[in-house]
C-alpha positions as a Python dict, from the first residue, in 0.01 Angstrom:
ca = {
    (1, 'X'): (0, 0, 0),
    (2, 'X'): (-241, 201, 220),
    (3, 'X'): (-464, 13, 481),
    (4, 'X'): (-765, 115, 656),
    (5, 'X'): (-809, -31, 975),
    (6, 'X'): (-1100, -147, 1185),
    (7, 'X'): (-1037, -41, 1559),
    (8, 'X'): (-1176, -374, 1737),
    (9, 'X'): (-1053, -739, 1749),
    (10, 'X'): (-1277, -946, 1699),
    (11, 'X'): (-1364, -1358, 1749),
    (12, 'X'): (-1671, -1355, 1495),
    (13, 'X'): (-1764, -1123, 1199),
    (14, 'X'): (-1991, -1030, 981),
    (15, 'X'): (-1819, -705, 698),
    (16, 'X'): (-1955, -526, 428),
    (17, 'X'): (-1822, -305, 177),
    (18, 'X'): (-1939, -111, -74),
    (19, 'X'): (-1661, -101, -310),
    (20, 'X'): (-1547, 49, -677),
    (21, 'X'): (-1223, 2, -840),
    (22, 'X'): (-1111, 277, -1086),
    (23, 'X'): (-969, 83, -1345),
    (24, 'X'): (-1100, -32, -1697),
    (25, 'X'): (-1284, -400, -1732),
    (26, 'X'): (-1478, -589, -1913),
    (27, 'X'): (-1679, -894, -1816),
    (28, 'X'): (-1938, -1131, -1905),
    (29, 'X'): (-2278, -1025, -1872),
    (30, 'X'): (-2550, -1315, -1664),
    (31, 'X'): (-2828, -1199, -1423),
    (32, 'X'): (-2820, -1272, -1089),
    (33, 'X'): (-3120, -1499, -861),
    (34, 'X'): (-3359, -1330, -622),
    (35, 'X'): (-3221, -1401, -335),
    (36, 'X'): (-3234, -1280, 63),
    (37, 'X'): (-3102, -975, 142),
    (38, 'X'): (-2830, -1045, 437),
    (39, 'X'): (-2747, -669, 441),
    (40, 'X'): (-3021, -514, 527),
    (41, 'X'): (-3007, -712, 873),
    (42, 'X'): (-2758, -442, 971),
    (43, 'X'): (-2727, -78, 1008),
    (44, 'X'): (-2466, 70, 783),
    (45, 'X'): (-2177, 297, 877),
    (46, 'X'): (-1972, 566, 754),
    (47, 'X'): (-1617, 485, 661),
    (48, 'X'): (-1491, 760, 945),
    (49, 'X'): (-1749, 610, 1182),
    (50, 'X'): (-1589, 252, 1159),
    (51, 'X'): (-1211, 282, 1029),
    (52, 'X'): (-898, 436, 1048),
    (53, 'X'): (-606, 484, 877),
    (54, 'X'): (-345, 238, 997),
    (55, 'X'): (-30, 356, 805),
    (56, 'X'): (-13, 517, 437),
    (57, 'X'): (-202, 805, 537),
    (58, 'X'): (-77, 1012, 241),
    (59, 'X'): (-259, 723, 13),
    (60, 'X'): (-581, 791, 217),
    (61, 'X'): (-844, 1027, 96),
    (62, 'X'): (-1188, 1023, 337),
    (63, 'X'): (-1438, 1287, 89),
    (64, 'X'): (-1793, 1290, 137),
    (65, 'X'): (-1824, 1398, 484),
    (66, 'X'): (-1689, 1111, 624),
    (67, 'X'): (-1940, 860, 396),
    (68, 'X'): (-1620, 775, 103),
    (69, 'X'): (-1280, 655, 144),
    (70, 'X'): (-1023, 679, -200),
    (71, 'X'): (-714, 431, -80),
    (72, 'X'): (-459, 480, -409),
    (73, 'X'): (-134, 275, -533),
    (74, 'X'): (140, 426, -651),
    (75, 'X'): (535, 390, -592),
    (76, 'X'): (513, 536, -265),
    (77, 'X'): (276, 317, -87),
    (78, 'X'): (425, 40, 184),
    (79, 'X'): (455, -284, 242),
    (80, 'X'): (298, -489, 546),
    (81, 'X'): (418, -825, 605),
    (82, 'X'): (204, -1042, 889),
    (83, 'X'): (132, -1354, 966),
    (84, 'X'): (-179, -1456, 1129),
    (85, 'X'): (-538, -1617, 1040),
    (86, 'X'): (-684, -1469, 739),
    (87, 'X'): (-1060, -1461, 586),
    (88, 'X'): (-992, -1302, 204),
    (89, 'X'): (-1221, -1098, -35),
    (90, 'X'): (-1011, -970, -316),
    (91, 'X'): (-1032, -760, -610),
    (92, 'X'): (-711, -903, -846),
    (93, 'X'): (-755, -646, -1134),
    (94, 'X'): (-726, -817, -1472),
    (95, 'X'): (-435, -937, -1711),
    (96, 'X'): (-466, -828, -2058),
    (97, 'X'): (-782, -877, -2237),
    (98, 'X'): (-911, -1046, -1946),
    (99, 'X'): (-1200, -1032, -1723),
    (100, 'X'): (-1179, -892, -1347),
    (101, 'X'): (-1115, -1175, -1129),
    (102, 'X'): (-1283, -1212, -742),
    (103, 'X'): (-1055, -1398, -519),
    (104, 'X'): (-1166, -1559, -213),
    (105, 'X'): (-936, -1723, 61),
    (106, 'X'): (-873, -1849, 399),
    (107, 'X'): (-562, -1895, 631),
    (108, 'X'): (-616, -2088, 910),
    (109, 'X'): (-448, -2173, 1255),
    (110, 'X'): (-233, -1885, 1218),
    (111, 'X'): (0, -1974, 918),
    (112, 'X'): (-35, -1797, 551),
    (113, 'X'): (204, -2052, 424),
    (114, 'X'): (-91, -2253, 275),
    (115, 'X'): (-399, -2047, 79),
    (116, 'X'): (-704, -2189, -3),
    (117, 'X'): (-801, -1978, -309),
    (118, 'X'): (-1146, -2019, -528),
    (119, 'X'): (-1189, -1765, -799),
    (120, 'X'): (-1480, -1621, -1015),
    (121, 'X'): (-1548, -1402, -1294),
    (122, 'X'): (-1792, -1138, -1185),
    (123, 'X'): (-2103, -1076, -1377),
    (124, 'X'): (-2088, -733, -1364),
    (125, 'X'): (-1797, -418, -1484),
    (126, 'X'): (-1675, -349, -1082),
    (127, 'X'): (-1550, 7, -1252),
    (128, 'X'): (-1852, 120, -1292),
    (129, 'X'): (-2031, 152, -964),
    (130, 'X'): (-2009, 80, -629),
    (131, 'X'): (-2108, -296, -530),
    (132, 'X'): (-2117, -463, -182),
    (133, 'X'): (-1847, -742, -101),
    (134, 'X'): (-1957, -969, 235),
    (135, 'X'): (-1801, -1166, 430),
    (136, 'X'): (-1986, -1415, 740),
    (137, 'X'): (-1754, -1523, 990),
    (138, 'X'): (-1930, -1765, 1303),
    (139, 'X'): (-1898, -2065, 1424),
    (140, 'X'): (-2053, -2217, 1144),
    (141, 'X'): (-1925, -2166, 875),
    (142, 'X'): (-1783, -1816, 635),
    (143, 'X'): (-1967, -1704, 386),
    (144, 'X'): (-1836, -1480, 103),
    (145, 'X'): (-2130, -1293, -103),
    (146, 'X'): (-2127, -1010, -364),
    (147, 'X'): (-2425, -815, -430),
    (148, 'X'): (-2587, -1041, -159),
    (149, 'X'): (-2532, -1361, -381),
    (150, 'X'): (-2345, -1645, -186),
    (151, 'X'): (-1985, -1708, -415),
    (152, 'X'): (-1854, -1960, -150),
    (153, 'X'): (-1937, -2147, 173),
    (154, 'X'): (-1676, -2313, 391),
    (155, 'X'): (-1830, -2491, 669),
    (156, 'X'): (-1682, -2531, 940),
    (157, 'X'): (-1700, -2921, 1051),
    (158, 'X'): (-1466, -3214, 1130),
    (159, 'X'): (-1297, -3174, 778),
    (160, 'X'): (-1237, -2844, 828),
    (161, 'X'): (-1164, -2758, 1217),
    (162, 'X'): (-778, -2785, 1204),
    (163, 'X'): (-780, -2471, 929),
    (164, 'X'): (-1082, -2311, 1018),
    (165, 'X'): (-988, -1965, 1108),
    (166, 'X'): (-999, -1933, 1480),
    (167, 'X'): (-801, -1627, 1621),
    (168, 'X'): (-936, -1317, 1687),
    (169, 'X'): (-857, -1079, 1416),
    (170, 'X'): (-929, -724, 1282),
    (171, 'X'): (-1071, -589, 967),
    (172, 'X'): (-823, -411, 727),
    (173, 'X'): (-889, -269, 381),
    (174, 'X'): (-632, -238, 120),
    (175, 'X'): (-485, -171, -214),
    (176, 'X'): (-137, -294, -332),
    (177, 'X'): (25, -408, -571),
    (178, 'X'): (-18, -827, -638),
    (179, 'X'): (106, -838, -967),
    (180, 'X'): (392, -1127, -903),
    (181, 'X'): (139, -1364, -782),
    (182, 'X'): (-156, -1257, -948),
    (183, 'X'): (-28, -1244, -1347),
    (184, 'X'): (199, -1560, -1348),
    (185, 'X'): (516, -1428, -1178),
    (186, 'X'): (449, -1094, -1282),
    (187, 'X'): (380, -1151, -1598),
    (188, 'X'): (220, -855, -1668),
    (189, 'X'): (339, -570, -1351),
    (190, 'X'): (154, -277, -1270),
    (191, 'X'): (272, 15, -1527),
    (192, 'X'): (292, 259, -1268),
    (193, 'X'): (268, 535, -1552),
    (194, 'X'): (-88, 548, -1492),
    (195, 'X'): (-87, 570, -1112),
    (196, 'X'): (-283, 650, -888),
    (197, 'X'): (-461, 392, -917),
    (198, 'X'): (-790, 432, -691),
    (199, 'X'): (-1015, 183, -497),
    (200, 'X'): (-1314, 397, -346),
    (201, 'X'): (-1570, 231, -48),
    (202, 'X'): (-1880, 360, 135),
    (203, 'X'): (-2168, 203, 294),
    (204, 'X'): (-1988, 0, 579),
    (205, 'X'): (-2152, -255, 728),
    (206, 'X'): (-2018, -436, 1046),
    (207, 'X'): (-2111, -673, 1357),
    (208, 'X'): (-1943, -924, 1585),
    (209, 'X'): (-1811, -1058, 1900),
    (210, 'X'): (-1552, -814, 2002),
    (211, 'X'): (-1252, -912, 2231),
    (212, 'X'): (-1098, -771, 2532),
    (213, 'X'): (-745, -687, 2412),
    (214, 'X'): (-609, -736, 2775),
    (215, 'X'): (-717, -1092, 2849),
    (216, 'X'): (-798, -1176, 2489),
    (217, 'X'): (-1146, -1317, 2630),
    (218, 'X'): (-1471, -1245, 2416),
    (219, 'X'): (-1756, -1068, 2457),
    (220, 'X'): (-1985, -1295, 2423),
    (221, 'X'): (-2045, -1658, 2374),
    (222, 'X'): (-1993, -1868, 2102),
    (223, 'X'): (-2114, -2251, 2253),
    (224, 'X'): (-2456, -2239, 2051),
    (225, 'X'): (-2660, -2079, 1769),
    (226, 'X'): (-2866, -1931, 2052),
    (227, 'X'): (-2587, -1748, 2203),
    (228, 'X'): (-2536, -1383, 2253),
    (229, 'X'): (-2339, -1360, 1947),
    (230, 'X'): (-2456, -1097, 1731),
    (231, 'X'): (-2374, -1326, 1403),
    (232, 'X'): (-2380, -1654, 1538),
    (233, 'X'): (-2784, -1704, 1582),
    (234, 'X'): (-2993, -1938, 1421),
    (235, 'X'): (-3062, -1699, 1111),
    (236, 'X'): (-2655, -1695, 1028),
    (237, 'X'): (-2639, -2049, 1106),
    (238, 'X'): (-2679, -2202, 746),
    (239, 'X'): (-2816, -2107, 440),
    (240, 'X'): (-3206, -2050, 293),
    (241, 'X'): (-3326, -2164, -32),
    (242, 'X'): (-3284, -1863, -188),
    (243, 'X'): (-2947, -1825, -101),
    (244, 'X'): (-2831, -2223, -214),
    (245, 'X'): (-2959, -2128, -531),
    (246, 'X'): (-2783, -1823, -564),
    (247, 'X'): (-2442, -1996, -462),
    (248, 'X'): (-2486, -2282, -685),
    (249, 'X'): (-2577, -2016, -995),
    (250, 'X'): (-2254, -1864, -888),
    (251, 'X'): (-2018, -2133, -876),
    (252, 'X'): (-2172, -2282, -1187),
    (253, 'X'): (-2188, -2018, -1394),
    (254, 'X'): (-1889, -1752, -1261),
    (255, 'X'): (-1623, -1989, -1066),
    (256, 'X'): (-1350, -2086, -1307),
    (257, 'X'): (-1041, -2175, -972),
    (258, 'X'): (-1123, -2368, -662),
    (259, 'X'): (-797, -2529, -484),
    (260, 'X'): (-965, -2858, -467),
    (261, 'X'): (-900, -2878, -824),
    (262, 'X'): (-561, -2811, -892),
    (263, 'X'): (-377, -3163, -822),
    (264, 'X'): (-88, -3015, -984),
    (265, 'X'): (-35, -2767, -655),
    (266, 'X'): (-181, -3029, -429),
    (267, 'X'): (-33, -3371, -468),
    (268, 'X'): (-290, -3528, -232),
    (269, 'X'): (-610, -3291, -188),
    (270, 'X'): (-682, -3087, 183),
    (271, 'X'): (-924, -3381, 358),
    (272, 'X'): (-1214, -3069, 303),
    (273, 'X'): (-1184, -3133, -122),
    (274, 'X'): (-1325, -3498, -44),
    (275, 'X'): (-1668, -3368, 111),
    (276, 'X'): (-1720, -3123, -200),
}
């Protein structure tokens, strides 16, 4: 594994990443809604502006001047274990003869023990050039986009306050090896003949509420959508027109996994899967 890490903590977020994977795919082919542009609200970053590398340096290439970062898998690369809240964006590669797969997921109230995935089919080849993966973190709700297009909204309400992610966290970017969950057990495990195996980003994006590492207290306030909160005003407080449309094209058309379906994992539903 090698990780790139953001150097703040932080109590609200909003990320983006312009990302490519180096690795064949196929996929289906659908064109996306118009719809508003949440990136452009931001000024973007170099990686070596934003980032640094947290551990498997020798699996971190910064190129471009500081504007590209290669982070590569092969048998040399680490593994982190943690435990702590989690907002997911993920890149799962593809079995055989199958489509890339986007993952999304939360942890909440500081166990991992209990995901919360919803997965898509992309409608685009992510080999083939570089793409931006979002994620909105407030009080509100998160909001997971690619391309700008809303894939998933989890608001945050009375359903979902016990797992709604809460601690402050940092921003990490990774490659590593998921085969054993990702491919039914393993299924089908990396073939590290053809390693490296390369995921390149550029184009960072990133705003929030940072925290004071000493007392943990934030740096601004969170109590309304008028607060000082860089993401947490009324424009990041729920979604325009354009951007319902574009998640419900998504989920119609490119969702194929959401937790709230799968009774077999979940004998009786999270209380959220009742509101969807």
């Amino acid at each position: 594994m090698a990780v790139f890490h953001h150097n703040f903590i932080l109590t609200s977020l909003f990320i983006f990443l312009r990302n490519i994977i180096v690795v064949y795919s196929r996929g289906p082919v659908y064109t996306p809604p118009d719809v508003d542009r949440l990136t452009d609200r931001f000024s973007r970053l170099s990686v070596n502006q934003s980032y640094n590398v947290f551990f498997g340096g020798a699996n971190v290439h910064v190129t471009n001047n500081g504007t590209r970062a290669d982070l590569s898998l092969d048998k040399s690369s680490d593994i982190f274990p943690h435990k702590h809240d989690e907002i997911d964006i993920e890149l799962l590669g593809h079995e055989k003869r199958r489509e890339w797969v986007l993952q999304t997921n939360i942890y909440g109230n500081g166990s991992v023990s209990t995901g919360r995935e919803e997965k898509f089919y992309l409608w685009f080849d992510p080999t083939q050039g570089f793409h931006d993966y979002t994620i909105l973190w407030n009080n509100h709700h998160i909001l997971f986009l690619v391309d700008n297009i809303p894939v998933r909204e989890v608001v945050h309400n009375n359903a979902t306050s016990s797992v709604y992610p809460s601690k402050p966290m940092s921003v990490y970017a990774t490659i590593w090896d998921a085969s054993q969950w990702a491919t039914h057990g393993g299924k089908y495990p990396v073939n590290y003949k053809f390693a490296p195996f390369v995921a390149s980003m550029t184009g960072i994006e990133m705003e929030g509420c940072i925290v004071n590492s000493k007392n943990m207290a934030p740096s601004c306030s969170k109590s309304s959508v008028s607060s000082l909160d860089p993401v947490d005003g009324e424009q990041f407080s729920k979604l325009s027109s354009q951007q319902i449309s574009g998640l419900e094209w998504a989920r119609r058309k490119h969702m194929f996994y959401s937790y709230c379906q799968d009774k077999p994992r979940y004998k009786v539903l999270p209380q959220e899967c009742s509101a969807k």
